[in-house]
C-alpha positions as a Markdown table, in Angstrom:
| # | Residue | x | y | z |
|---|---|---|---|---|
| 1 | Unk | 3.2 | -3.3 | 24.8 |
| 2 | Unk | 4.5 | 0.2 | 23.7 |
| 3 | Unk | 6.0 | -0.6 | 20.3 |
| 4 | Unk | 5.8 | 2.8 | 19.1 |
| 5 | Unk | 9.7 | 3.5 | 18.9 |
| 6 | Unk | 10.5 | -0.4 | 17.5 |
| 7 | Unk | 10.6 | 1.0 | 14.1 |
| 8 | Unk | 13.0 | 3.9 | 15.5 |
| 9 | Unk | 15.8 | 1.4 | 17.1 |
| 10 | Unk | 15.9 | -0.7 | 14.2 |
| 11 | Unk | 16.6 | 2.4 | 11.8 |
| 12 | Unk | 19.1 | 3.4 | 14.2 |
| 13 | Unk | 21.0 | 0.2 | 14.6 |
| 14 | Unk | 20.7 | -0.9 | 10.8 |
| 15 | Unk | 22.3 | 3.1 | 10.2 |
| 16 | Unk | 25.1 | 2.5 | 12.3 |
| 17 | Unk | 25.9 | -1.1 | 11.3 |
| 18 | Unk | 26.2 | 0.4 | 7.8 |
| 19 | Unk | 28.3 | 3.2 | 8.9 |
| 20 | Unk | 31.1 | 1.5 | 10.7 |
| 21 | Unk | 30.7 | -0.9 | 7.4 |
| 22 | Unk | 30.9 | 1.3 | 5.1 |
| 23 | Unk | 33.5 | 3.5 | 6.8 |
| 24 | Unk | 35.8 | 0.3 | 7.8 |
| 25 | Unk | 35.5 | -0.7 | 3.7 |
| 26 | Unk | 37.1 | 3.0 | 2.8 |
| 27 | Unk | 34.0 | 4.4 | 0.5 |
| 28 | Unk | 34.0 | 7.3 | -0.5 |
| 29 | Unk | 31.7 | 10.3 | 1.6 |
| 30 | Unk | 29.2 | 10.3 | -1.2 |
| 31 | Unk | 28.9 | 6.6 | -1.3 |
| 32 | Unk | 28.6 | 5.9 | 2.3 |
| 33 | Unk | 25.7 | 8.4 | 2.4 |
| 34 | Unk | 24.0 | 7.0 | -0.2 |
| 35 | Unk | 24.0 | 3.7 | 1.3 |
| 36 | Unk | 23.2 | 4.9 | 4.5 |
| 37 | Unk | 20.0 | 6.6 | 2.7 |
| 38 | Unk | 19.3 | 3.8 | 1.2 |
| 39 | Unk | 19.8 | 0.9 | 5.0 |
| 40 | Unk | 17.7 | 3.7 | 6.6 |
| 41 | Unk | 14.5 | 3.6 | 4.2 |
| 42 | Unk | 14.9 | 0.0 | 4.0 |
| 43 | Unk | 15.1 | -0.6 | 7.5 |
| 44 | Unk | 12.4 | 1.7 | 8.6 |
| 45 | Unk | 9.8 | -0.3 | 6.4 |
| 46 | Unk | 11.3 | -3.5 | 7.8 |
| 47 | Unk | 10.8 | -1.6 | 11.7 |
| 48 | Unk | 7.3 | -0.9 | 10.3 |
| 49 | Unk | 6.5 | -4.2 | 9.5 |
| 50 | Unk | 7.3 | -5.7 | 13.0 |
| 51 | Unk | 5.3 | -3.2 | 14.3 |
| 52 | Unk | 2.4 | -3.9 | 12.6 |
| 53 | Unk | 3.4 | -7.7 | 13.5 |
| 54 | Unk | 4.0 | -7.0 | 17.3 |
| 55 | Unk | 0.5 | -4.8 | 17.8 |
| 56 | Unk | -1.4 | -7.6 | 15.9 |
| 57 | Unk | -0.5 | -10.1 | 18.8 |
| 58 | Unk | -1.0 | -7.5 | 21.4 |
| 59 | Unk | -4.0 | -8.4 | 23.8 |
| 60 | Unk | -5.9 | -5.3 | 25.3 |
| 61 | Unk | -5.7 | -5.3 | 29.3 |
| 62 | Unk | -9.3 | -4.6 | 29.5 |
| 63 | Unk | -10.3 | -8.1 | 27.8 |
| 64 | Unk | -9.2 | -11.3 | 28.1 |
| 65 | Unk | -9.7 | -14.5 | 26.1 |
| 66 | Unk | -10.4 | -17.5 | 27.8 |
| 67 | Unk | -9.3 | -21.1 | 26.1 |
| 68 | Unk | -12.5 | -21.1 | 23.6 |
| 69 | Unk | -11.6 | -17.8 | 22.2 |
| 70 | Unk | -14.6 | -15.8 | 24.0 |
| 71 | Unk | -13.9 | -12.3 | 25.0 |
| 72 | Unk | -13.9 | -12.1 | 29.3 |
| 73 | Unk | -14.8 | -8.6 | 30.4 |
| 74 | Unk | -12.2 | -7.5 | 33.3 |
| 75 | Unk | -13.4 | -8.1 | 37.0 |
| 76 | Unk | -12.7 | -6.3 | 39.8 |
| 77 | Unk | -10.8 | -7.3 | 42.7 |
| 78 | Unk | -8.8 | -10.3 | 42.8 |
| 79 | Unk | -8.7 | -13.2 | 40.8 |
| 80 | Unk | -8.7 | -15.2 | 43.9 |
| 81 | Unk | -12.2 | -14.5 | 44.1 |
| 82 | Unk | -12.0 | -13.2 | 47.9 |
| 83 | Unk | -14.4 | -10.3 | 47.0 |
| 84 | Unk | -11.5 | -7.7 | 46.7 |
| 85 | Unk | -11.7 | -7.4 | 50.4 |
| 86 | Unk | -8.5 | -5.2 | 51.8 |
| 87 | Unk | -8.0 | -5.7 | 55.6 |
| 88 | Unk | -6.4 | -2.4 | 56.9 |
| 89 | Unk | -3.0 | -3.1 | 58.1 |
| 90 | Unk | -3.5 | -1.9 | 61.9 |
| 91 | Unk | -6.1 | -4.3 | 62.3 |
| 92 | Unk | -4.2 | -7.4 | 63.7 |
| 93 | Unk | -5.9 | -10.6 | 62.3 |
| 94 | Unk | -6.5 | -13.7 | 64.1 |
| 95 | Unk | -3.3 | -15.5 | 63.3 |
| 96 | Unk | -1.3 | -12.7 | 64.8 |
| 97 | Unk | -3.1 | -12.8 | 68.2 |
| 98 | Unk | -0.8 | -14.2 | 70.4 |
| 99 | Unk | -2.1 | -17.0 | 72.2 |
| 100 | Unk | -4.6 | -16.7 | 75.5 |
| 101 | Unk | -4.2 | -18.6 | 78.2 |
């Protein structure tokens, strides 16, 4: 999972929460950007945090653990087990035959 911009979005939502508060209470310009400062650092550490709490759960695609916790290398093909076999498709298989009589 990409969580690269999680701590971005949640700046940007806490900042314009506070805003529209802030604005819709009547403070003053100087305190309404002081509280904004002050949503944005706070927030950013909080987006930080979930981060670090998001890509601590996060599974690489090239490993998988099975149920006793052992690392499974990835394998190739299918997980069918059918040998990764592709049949091409202008080859018509035996199903599609229509029937000989």
């Amino acid at each position: 999972m990409n969580t690269k911009k999680v701590p971005l979005f949640v700046m940007l939502l806490a900042g314009a929460v506070a805003c529209i508060v802030t604005y819709l209470d009547h403070y003053s310009l100087h305190d309404m950007l002081v509280v904004l400062l002050i949503v944005l650092i706070l927030f950013l550490i909080i987006g930080l945090v979930i981060k670090k709490v998001f890509d601590k759960f996060e599974i690489s695609d090239d490993k998988r653990v099975d149920d006793e916790g052992e690392v499974l290398e990835k394998q190739d093909g299918d997980a069918e087990g059918d040998g990764g076999e592709e049949i091409p498709e202008n080859v018509i298989t035996e199903e599609e035959q229509p029937l000989q009589q």
